[in-house]
N, C-alpha and C positions, 0 to 999 in steps of 0.2 A: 404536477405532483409526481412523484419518485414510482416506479412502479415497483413491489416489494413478491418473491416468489413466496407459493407457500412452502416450502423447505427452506431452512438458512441451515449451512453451512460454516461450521468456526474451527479455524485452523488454533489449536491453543498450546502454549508452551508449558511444560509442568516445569516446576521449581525445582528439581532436583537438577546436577549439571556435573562436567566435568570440568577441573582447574587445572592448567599448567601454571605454576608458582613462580616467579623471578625473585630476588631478593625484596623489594619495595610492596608491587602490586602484583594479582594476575595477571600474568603474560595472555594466556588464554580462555577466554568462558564459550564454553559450547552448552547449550540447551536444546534439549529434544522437541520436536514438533510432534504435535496426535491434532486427528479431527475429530470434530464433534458436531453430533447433528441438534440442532436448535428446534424449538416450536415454532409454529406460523409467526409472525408479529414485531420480530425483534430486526432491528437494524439497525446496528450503532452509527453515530452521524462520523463523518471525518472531515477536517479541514482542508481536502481536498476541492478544485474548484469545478468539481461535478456536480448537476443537477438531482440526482437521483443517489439513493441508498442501495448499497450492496447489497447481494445474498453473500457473499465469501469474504470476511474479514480476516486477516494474520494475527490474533494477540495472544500475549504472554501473561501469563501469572505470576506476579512476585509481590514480596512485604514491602508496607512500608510505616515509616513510625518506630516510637520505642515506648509502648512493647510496640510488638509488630502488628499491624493489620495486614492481610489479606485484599489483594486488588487484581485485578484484570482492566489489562490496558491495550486497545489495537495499534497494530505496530504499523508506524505511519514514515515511508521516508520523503512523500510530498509537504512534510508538517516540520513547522519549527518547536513548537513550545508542547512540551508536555504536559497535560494537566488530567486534573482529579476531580471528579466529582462530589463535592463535598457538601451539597443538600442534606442536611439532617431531618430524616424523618422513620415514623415508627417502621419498621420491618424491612427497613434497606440494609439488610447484615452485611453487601458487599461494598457500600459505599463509604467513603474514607470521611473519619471523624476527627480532626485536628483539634479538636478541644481535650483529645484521649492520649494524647500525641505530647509526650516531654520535650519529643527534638525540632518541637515545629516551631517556625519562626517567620514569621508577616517579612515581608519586606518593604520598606516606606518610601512614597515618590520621590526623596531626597536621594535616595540612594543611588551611585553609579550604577549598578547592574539595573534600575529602572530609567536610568536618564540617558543610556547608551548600547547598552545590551540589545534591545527591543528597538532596534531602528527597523529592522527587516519583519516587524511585523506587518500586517497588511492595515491592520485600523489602527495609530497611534495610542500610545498607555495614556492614561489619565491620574489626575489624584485625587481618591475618594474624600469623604467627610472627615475621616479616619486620618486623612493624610497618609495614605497607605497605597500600594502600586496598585492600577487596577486596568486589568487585563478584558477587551470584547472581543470575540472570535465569532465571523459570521461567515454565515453558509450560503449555497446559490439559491436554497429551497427560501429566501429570506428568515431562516430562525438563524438564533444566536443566543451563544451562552458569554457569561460572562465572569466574572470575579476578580479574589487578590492571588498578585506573584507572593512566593514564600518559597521557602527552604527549608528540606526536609530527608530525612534517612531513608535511601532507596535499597533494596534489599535482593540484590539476583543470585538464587543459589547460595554460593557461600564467597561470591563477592560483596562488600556495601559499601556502599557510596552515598558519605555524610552532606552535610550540606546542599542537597541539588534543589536545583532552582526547576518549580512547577508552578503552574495556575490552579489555586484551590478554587473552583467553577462552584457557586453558586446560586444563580439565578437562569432562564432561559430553557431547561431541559421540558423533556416531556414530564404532560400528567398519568404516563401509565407509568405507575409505581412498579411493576413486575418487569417494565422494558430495562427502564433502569434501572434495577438491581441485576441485571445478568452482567453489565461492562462498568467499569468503574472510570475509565476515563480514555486517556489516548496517548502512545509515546512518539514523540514525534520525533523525526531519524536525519533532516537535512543536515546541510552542513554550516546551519546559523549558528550563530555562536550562545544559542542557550539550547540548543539541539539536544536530547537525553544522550547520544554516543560520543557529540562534542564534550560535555560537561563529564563523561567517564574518562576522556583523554586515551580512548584507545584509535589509532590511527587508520583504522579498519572496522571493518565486518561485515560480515557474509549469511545468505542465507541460504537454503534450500529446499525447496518445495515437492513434495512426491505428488504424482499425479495417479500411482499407483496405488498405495493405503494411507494410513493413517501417519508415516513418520516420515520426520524432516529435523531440517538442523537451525539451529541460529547460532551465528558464532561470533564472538567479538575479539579482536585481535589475528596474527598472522593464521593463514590456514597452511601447513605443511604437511599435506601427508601423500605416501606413496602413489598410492593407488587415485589419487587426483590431478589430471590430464592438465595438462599448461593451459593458464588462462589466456584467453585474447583481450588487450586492454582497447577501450577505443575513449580518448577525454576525453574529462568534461567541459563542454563550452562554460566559459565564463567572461560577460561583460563588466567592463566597470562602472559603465555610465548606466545609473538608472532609468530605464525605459518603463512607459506605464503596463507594459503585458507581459514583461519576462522576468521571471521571477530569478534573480542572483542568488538561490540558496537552495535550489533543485538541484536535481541530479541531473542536469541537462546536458545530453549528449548528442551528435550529430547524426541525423538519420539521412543517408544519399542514396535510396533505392529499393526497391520492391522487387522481388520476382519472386512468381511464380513458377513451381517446377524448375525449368531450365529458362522460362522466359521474361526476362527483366522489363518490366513495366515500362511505356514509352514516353517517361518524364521529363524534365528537365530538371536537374538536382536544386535549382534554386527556388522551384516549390518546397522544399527541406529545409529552409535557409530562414533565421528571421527576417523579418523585416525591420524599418527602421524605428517600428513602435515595439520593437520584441514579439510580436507576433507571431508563431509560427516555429516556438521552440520545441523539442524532441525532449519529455523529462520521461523516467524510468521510476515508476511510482505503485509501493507496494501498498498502500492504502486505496488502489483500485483496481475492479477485478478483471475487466476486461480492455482491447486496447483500443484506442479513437483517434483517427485519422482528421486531418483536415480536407473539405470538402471534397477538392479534385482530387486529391490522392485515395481517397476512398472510393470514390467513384471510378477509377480507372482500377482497383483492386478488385473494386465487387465486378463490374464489367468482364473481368480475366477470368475470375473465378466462377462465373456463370458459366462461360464460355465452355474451360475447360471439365466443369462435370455437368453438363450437359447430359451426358450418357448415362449417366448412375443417379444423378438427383433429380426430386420433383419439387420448383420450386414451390413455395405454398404464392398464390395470388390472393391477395389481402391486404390491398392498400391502408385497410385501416390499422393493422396491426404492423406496433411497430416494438420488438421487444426491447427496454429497458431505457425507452423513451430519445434511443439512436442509431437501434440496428433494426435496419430497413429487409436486411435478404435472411428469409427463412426457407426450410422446405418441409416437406411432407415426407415422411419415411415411415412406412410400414410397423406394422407393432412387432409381428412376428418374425422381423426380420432378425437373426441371430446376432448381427455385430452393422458399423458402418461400411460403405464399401469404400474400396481405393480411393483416398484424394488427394491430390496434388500438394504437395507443397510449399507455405509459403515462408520464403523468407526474409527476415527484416536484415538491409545493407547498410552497415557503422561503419564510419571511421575506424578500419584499424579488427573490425570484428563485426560477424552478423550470430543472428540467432534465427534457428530454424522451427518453424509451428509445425507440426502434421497431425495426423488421424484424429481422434476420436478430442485434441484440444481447438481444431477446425469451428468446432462444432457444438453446439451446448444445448440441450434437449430444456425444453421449458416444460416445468413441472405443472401437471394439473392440464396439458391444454392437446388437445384430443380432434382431428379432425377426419369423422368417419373412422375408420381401420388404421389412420395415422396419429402419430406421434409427431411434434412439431419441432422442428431443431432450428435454429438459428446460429448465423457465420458468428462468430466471436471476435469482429474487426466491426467498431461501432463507427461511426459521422459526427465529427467536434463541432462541426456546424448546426448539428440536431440539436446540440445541448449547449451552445451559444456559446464553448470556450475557443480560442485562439491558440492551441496549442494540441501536438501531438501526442498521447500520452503512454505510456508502456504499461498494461495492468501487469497484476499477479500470475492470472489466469497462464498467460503467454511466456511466464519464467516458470514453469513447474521443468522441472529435473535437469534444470540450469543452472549452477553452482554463480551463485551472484554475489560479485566482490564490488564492495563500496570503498574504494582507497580515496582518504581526505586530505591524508601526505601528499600525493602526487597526484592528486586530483585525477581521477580516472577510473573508470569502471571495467571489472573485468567478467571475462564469463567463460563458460567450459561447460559441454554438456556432460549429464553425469544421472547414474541412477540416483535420486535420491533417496530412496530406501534402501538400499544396498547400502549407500555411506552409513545412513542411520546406523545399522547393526555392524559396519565398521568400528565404528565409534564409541560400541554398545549403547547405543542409545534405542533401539528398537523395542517396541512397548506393543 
């Protein structure tokens, strides 16, 4: 079972934005990022292929329908299909009602966008009763939602985009009526081709996370601005032959090495490498919040990292505690201790570009959990092997004030360190 903190934490976008205009369409939409602190209880599911429920999700706020409904959706770029929850029931005011909805429109198993589109789903479409698309998304916790493909008016700021193709979900969610009413559904960001940023046709976008307060950016289209450092691009791996564990529509990029401080892990890069079953791929995925190693690679990580703050840390000894049901190394840290002390570190080596972790994102204090005069912190580099996937995965957690560029043109990911609250009020977007 998921182990869930009692704080959640929601990274949300507000609806208002700024537009660079071209003749046709917006050249550029930026929306402002704010946190928001949630109640015990709530954890939005993602089709991501993690065992376990986040505390930190990314979502946005925007209409959709005509008139407009109001929705909140988590921004997923390990996810292809975007969908709504469209459960009708009394006192779900956030959840999307398509019976209210002039622009909504089913879409039928005949139809090419159900007979072709959705090859890169992971469980094949079916045709309901209805003869109508019908869409199953299932999770690792074994739940599953389900329902029909449709098209419908997507509404960001004062961009909209008619016709987009989502899954009106209705069946499979939870019975707390309160959990579901805080998220309405999920937008998923790959590069399939029913993707929400594919079906906008903008060849880019960017995000940006502050680990400092509450603002951050999302941006769709070119990013040009001064005061923003040269990106390092490192592609994207892409296979063509379908393998059963590598998924052709991530964001999957080449990982060749670890170091610590100044000393590089003693691997062989073909630990980084799929294998011939796809096994073993590097995806960069903002639908989760921390990042997971495959086995030896984590294990030769946590090993250094012991090593090296040996002097300053106290590991916590508690075999049975394992936070977030794959991060094995925790420590004991003092309550009254004013800040962390010095840590090393560490950083992940791309093709083409790395990104570097340090201080206080090392580390991530578990809420509620108290041992004597300490406070319990735990490494933020979990074990894929703990949680049964086959794959390397890059959370959230580990891009915060990393300017993260998703080019679908030229297939390749770019990054640049960067205040992200600073840009925010660059941009006036600071709230």
């Amino acid at each position: 079972m998921p182990i869930v903190l009692p704080l959640l934490l929601l990274l949300c976008f507000f609806t208002h934005c700024t537009l660079c205009f071209s003749a046709s369409k917006p050249r550029t939409l930026i929306l402002p990022l704010k946190t928001e602190t949630l109640p015990h209880g709530f954890a939005p599911h993602s089709t991501n292929k993690l065992s376990f429920h986040h505390n930190v999700t990314l979502t946005i706020q925007l209409s959709v329908g005509s008139p407009p409904q109001n929705v909140t959706m988590v921004l997923d770029t390990g996810s292809e299909l975007s969908w709504l929850h469209c459960k009708k029931a009394p006192n779900l005011n956030s959840v999307f009602n398509p019976l209210a909805s002039k622009s909504y429109s089913t879409i039928p198993c005949s139809s090419p966008v159900c007979r072709t589109r959705t090859r890169d789903f992971s469980i094949p479409v079916s045709c309901d009763p209805k003869k109508l698309c019908h869409a199953t998304l299932s999770y690792a916790d074994a739940s599953s939602i389900e329902g029909n493909l449709a098209s419908e008016t997507f509404v960001l700021g004062l961009s909209t985009q008619p016709g987009t193709i989502f899954g009106c979900m209705d069946s499979g969610f939870s019975s707390n009526s309160e959990e579901d009413a805080k998220t309405t559904g999920l937008m998923g960001m790959n590069r399939g081709s029913l993707s929400f940023v594919t079906q906008m046709g903008f060849p880019k976008f960017s995000y940006c996370i502050s680990g400092r307060d509450s603002s951050g950016i999302l941006l769709f289209g070119e990013a040009k601005f001064a005061w923003l450092r040269p990106l390092n691009y490192t592609p994207l791996v892409q296979i063509s032959t379908p393998l059963p564990y590598f998924d052709r529509v991530a964001y999957t990029v080449q990982l060749e090495g670890i170091r610590v401080s100044g000393k590089v892990l003693p691997l062989p890069k073909s630990v980084f490498v799929p294998d011939h079953t796809g096994a073993g791929q590097t995806m960069v995925d903002s639908g989760t919040q921390f990042t997971f190693l495959l086995g030896p690679v984590y294990t030769a990580l946590k090993n250094e990292f012991i090593q090296q703050t040996k002097p300053v840390l106290r590991v916590l000894n508690d075999p049975n505690f394992v936070f977030q049901g794959a991060m094995d190394l925790c420590y004991q840290v003092p309550m009254n201790r004013p800040s962390l002390p010095q840590l090393p570190t560490v950083t992940l080596m791309f093709q083409g570009a790395e990104m570097s972790v340090s201080g206080e994102r090392l580390l991530y204090r578990v809420p509620g959990m108290v041992r004597g005069s300490d406070s319990v912190y735990c490494f933020t580099f979990g074990n894929s092997d703990l949680l049964g996937i086959e794959a390397f995965v890059i959370g959230h957690h580990h891009q915060q004030n990393v300017w993260m560029e998703f080019d679908l043109e030229k297939s390749r990911v770019g990054v640049a360190e960067v205040r992200c609250d600073l840009a925010s009020q660059r941009l006036g977007l600071g709230v």
